[in-house]
N, C-alpha and C positions, 0 to 999 in steps of 0.2 A: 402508817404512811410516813415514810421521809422526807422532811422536808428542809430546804435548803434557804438561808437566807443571803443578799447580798443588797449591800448599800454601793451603788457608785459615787464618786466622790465625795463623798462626807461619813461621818461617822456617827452613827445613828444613837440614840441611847436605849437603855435597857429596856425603857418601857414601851417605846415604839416596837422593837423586837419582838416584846411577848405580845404585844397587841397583836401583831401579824401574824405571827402566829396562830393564835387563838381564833382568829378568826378564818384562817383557811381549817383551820380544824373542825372547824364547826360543818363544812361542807360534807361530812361525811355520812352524816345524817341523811343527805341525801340518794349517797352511792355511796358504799362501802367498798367496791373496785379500787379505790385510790393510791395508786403505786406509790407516785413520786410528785413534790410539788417543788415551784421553784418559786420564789417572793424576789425580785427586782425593784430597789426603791434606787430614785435618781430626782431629777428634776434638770430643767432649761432657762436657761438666762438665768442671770445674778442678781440683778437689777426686776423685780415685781414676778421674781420663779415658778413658773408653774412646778407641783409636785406632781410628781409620776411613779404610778404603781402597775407594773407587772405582774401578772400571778401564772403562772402556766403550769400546768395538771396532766402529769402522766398515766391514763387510763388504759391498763390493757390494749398498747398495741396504737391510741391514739393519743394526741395530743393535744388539749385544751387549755386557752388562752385567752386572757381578757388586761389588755391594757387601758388606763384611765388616768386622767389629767384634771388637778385643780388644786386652788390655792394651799390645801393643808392635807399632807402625809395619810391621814385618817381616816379623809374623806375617801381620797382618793383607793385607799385599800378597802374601805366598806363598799366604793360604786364596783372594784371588780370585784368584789366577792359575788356580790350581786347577780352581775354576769355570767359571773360560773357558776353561778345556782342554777340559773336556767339553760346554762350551757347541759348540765350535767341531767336537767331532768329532762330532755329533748334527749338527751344521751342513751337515757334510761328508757326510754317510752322505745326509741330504735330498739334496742336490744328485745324488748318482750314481744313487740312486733314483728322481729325477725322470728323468736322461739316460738308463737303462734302460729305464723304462717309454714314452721317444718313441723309440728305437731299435724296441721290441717292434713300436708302431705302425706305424713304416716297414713291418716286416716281414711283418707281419698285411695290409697294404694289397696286398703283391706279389700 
């Protein structure tokens, strides 16, 4: 999986980087599909900032996204991880469902 990292205005340090890392990696556990990923860290207002994290997930053809907001960098990358756990296992269930149902097909044709 490639994955892409980007801070908007600021400049993140190391250990945030691997953290986000690490943990979009970890999603592959759940679908091994995983082209391309994109990590987006930012945040709004200066003055009591919320942080904001991006994660968007190129899967064969679709594309999978979970943004989330809250006081600290961390959090904010563990809630979308989160989301794209269960984005990806809805993902996953469509697909076998689809391959069942042209299985059935085959069968019904015999």
């Amino acid at each position: 999986m490639d994955i892409k990292f980007t801070a908007r205005h600021f400049k993140p340090n190391e250990e945030l980087q691997d953290y986000a890392h690490d943990a979009v990696r970890k999603l592959e556990r759940y679908y091994d599909g995983i082209v391309k990923s994109e990590i987006i860290l930012s945040f709004e207002r200066t003055k009591n900032s919320l942080k904001v994290a991006e994660i968007h997930l190129t899967v064969y053809g679709t594309l999978l996204k979970a943004v989330q907001k809250s006081a600290d960098y961390r959090k904010s990358v563990d809630a979308a991880v989160v989301k794209l756990e269960r984005q990806l296992v809805k993902y996953k269930g469509k697909l076998h469902e689809k391959a069942k149902s042209n299985v059935r097909k085959i069968y019904e044709k015999d």
